[in-house]
C-alpha positions, 0 to 999 in steps of 0.5 A: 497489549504492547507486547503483542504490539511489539511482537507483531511488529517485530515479525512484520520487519523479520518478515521483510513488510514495513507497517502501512505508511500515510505517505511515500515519496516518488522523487521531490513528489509525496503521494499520501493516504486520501490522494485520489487514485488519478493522483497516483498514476500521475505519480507512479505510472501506471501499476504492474499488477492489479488485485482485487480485494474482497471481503468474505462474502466476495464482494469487491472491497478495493484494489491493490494496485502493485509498483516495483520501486527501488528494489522493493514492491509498494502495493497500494489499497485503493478504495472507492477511488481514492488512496486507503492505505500504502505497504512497503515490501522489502 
């Protein structure tokens, strides 16, 4: 089992995705999974793209809100109006 731990994460860094993060910070301010969704545009502005996500049968699960942050891209999972999850795309 680490193995396959250690390989998935071998391949989410070679592929240029950082594993989900609880926290990231946008200057002296840090937005942190559960942070409501207010809290976020009063971060990090408003997104420059907006997804929605589904589960299989097509209902609406959450949206993944996507910010362009020094060189990279931050999508966010926001869910029932709060903070779900935060990804790093480098």
């Amino acid at each position: 089992m680490r193995i396959a731990v250690a390989s998935l994460m071998g391949l989410m860094v070679a592929s240029g995705v950082a594993p989900a993060a609880e926290s990231y910070r946008f200057g002296s301010r840090v937005l942190t999974v559960g942070d409501t969704a207010g809290e976020l545009i009063e971060l990090a502005g408003a997104p420059v793209h907006k997804a929605q996500v589904e589960n299989k049968f097509g209902a609406l699960e959450a949206e993944r809100w996507e910010y362009r942050q020094e060189g990279k891209t931050l999508l966010v999972t926001v869910k029932d109006g709060k903070v779900a999850q935060i990804d790093e795309i480098y």
